[in-house]
MDAnalysis code that builds the backbone (N, CA, C; Angstrom):
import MDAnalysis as mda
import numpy as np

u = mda.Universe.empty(354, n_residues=118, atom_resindex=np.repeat(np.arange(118), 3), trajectory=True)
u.add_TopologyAttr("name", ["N", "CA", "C"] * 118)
u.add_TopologyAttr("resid", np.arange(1, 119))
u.add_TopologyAttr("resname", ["UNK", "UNK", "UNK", "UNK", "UNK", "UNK", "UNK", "UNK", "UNK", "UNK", "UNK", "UNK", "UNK", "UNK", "UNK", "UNK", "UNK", "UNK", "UNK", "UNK", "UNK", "UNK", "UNK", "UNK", "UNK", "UNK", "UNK", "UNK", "UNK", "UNK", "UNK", "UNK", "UNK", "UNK", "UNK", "UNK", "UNK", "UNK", "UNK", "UNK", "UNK", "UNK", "UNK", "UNK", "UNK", "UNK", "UNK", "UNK", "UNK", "UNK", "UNK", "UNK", "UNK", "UNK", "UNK", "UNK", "UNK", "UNK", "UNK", "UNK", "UNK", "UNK", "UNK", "UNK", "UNK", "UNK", "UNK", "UNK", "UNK", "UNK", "UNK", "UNK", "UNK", "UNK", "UNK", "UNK", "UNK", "UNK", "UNK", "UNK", "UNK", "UNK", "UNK", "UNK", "UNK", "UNK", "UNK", "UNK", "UNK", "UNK", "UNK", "UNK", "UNK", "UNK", "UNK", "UNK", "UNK", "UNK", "UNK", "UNK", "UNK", "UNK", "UNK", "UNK", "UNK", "UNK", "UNK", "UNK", "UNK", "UNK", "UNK", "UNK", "UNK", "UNK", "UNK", "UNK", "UNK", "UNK"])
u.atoms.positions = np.array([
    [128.680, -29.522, 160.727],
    [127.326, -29.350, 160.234],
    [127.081, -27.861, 159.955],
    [126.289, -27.363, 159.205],
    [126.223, -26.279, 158.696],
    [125.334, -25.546, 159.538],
    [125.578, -24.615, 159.865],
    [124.172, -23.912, 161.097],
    [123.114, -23.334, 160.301],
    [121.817, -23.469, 160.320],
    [120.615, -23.095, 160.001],
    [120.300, -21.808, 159.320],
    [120.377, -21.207, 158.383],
    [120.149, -19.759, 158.122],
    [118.778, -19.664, 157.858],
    [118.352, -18.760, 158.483],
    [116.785, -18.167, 158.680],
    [116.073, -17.182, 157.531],
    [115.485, -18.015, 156.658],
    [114.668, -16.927, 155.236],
    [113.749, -16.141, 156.164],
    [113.781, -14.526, 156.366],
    [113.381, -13.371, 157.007],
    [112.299, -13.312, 156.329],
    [111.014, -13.059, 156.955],
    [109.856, -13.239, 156.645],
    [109.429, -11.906, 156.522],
    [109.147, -11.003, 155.854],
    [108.254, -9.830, 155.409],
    [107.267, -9.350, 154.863],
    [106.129, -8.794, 155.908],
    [105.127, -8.484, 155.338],
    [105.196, -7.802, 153.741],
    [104.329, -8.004, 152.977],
    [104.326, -7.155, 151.541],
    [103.591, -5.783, 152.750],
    [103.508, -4.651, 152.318],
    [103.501, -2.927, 152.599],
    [102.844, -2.526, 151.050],
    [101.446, -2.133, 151.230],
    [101.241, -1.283, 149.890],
    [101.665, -0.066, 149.962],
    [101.484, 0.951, 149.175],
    [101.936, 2.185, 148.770],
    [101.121, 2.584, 150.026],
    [99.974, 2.549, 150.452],
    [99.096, 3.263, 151.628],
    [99.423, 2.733, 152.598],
    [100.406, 1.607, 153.322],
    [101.126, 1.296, 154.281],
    [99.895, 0.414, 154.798],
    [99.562, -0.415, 154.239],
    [98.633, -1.500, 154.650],
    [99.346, -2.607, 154.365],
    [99.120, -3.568, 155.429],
    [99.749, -5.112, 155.418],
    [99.029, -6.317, 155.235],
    [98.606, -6.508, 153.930],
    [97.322, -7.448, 154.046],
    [97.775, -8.581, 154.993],
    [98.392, -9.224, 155.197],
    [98.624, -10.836, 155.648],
    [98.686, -10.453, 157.150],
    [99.817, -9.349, 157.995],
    [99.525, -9.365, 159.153],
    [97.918, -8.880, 159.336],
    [97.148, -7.899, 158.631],
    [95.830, -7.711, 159.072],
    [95.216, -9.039, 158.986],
    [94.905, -9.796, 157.777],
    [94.339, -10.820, 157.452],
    [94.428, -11.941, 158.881],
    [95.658, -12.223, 159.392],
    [96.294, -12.764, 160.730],
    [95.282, -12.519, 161.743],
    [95.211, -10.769, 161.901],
    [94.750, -10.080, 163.391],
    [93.466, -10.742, 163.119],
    [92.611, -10.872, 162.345],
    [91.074, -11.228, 162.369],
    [90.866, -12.835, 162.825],
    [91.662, -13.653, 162.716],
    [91.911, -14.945, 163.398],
    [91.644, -15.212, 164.636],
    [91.727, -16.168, 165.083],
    [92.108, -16.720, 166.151],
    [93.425, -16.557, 167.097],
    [93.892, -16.886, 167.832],
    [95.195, -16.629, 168.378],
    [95.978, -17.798, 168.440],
    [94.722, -18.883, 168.261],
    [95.484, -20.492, 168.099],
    [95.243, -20.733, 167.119],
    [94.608, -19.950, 165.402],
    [94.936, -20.269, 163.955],
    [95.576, -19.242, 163.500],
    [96.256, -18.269, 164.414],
    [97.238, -17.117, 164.023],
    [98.399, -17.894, 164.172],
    [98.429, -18.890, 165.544],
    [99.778, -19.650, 166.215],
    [100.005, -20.807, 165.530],
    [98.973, -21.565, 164.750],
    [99.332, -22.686, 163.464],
    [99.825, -22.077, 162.203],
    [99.401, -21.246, 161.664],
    [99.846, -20.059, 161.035],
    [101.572, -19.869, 160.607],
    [101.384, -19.508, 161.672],
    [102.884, -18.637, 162.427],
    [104.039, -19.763, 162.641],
    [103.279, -20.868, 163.417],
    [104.409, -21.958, 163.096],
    [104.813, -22.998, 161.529],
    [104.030, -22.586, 160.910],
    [104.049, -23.300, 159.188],
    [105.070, -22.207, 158.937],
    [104.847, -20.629, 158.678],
    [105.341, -19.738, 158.516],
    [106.733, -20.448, 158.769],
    [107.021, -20.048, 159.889],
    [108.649, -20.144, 160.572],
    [108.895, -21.500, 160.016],
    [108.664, -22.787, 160.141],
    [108.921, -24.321, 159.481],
    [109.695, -24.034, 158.354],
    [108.994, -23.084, 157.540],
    [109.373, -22.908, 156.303],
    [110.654, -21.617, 156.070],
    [110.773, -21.329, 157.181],
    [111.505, -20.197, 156.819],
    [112.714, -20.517, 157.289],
    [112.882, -21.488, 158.461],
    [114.499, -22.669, 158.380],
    [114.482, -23.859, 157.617],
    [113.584, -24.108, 157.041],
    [113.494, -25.330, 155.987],
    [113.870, -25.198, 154.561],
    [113.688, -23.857, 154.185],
    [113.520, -23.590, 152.426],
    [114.622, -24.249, 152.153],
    [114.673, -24.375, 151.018],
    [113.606, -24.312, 149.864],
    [113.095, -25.771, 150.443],
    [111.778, -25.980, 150.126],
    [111.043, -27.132, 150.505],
    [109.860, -27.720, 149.526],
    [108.792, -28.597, 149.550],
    [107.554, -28.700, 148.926],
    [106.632, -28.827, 149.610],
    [105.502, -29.733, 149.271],
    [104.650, -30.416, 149.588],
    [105.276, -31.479, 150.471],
    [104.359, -31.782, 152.085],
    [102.913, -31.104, 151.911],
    [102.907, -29.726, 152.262],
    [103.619, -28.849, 152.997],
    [103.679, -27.899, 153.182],
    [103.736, -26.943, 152.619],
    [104.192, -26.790, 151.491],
    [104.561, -26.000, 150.603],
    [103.978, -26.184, 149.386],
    [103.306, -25.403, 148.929],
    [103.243, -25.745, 146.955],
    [103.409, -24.362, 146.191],
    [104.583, -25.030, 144.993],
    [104.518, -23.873, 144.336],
    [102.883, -23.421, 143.323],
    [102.892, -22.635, 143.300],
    [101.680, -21.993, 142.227],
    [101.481, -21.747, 141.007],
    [102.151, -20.534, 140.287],
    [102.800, -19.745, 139.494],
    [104.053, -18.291, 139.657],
    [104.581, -18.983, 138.655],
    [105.018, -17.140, 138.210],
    [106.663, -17.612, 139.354],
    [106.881, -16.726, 140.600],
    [107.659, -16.737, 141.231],
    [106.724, -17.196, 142.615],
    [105.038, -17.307, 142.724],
    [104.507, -17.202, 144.062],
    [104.576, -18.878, 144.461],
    [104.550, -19.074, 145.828],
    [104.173, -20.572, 146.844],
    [103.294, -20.334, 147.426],
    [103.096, -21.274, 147.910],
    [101.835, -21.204, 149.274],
    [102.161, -21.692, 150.425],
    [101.933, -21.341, 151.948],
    [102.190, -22.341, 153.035],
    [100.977, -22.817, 152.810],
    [100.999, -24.098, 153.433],
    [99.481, -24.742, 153.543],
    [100.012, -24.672, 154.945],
    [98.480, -24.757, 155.424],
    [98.623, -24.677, 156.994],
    [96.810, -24.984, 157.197],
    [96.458, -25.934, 158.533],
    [95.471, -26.439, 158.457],
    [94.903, -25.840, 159.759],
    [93.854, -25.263, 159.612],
    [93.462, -24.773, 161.172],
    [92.077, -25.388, 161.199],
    [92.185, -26.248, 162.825],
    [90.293, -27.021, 162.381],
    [90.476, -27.552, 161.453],
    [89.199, -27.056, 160.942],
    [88.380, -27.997, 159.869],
    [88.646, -26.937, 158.094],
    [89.122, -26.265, 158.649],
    [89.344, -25.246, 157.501],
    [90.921, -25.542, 156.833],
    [91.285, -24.789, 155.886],
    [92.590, -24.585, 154.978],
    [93.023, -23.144, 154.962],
    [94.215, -23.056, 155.517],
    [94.753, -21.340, 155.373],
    [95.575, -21.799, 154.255],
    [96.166, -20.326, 153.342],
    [96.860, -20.193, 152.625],
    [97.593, -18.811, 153.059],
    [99.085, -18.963, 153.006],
    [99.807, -18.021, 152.843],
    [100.664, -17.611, 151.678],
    [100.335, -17.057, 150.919],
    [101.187, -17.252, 149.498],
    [102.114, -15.710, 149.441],
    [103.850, -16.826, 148.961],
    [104.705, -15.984, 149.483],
    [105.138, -16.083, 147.958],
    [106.675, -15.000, 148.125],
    [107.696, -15.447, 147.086],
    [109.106, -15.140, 147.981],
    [109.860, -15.875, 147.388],
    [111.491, -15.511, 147.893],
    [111.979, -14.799, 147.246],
    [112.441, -13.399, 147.347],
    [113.678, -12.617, 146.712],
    [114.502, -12.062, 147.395],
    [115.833, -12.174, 146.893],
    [116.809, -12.189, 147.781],
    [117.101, -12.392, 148.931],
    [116.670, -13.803, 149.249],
    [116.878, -14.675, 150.763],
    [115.852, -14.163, 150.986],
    [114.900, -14.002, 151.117],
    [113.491, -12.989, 151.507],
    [112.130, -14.064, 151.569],
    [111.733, -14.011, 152.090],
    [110.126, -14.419, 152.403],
    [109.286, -13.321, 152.127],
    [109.128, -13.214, 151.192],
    [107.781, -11.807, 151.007],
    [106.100, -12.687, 151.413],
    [105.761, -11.829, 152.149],
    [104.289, -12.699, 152.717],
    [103.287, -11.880, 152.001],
    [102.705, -12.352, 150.707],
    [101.693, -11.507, 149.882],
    [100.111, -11.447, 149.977],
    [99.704, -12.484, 150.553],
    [98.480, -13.024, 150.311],
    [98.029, -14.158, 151.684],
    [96.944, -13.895, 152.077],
    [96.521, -14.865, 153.048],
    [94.985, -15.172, 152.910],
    [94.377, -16.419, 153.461],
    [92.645, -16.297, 152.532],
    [92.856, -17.794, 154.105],
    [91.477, -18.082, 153.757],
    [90.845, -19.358, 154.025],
    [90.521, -20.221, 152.877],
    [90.906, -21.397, 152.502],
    [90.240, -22.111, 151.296],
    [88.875, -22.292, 151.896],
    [87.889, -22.030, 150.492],
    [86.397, -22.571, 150.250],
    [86.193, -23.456, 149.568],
    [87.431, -23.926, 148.361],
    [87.427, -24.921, 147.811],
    [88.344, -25.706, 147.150],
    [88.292, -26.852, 146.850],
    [89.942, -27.620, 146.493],
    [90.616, -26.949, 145.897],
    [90.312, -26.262, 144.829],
    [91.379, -25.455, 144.374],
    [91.713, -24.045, 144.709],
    [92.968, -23.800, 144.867],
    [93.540, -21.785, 144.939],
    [92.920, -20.887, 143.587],
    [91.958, -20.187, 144.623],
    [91.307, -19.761, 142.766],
    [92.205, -18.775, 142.926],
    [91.706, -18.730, 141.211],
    [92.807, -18.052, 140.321],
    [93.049, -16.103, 140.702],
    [92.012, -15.751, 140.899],
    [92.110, -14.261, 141.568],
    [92.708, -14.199, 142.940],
    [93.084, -15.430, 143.791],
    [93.893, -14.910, 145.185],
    [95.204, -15.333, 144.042],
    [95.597, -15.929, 143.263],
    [96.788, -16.388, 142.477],
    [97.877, -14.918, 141.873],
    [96.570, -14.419, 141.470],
    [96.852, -13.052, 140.371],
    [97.013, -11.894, 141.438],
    [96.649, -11.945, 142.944],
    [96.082, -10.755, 144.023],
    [98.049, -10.890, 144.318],
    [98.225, -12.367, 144.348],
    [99.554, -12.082, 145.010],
    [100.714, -11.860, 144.331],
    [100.313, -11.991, 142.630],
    [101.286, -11.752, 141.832],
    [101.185, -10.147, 141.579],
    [100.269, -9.427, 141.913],
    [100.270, -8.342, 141.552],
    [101.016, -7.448, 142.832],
    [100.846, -8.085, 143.805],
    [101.488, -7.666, 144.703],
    [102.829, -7.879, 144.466],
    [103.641, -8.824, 144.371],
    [104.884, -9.191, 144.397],
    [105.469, -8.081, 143.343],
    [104.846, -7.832, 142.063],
    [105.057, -6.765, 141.134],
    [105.280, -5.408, 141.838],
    [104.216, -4.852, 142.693],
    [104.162, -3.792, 143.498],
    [105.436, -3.696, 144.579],
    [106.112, -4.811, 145.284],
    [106.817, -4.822, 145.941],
    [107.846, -4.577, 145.088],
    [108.370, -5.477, 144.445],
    [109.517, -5.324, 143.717],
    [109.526, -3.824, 143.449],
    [108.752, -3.081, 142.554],
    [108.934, -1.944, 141.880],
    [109.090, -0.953, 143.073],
    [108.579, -1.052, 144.099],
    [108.488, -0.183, 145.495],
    [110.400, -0.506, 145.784],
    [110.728, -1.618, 145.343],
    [112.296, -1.741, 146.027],
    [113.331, -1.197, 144.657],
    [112.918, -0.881, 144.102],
    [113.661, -0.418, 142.914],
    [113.411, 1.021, 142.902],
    [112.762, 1.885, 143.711],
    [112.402, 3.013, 143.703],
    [113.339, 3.818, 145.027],
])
């Protein structure tokens, strides 16, 4: 049987050394940081995966879905090079991923990349 390889999960880092998703995290709960955290990891010995856990979005970005309570977290990642980049984190307000947390994490993923090419 093949042993498990682990997609390494990394905060995105802006240029000013801010981490939106671990900050976004700290303002939580410690038991919707720990539902969180375990979707996170699910997915990070599972990849590549879907729904329900997973949905892709656009572009190169996914989302964890992860359910805390009565609410909807989103973690929206991308994979590059075996990589979990963690770009974006929110609470849903409504059925759909609006389109500005969509574009927040593609612009990020842009920023990362170009930060790793530098």
């Amino acid at each position: 049987m093949k042993p498990i390889q682990k997609l390494p999960a990394i905060f995105y880092c802006s240029a000013s050394g801010h981490e939106p998703v671990r900050e976004w995290l700290k303002t939580l709960s410690k038991s919707d940081r720990q539902i969180i955290g375990e979707d996170i990891a699910y997915v990070q010995f599972k990849w590549p995966m879907g729904k329900p856990r997973v949905d892709y979005l656009r572009d190169s970005v996914w989302e964890v879905r992860s359910r805390i309570g009565n609410r909807i977290a989103r973690v929206m990642f991308a994979v590059v090079e075996a990589q979990m980049i963690l770009l974006n984190g929110f609470i849903k307000k409504t059925q759909q991923t609006p389109q500005s947390e969509i574009e927040l994490a593609i612009t990020r993923l842009k920023d990362w990349k170009h930060a790793q090419n530098n």
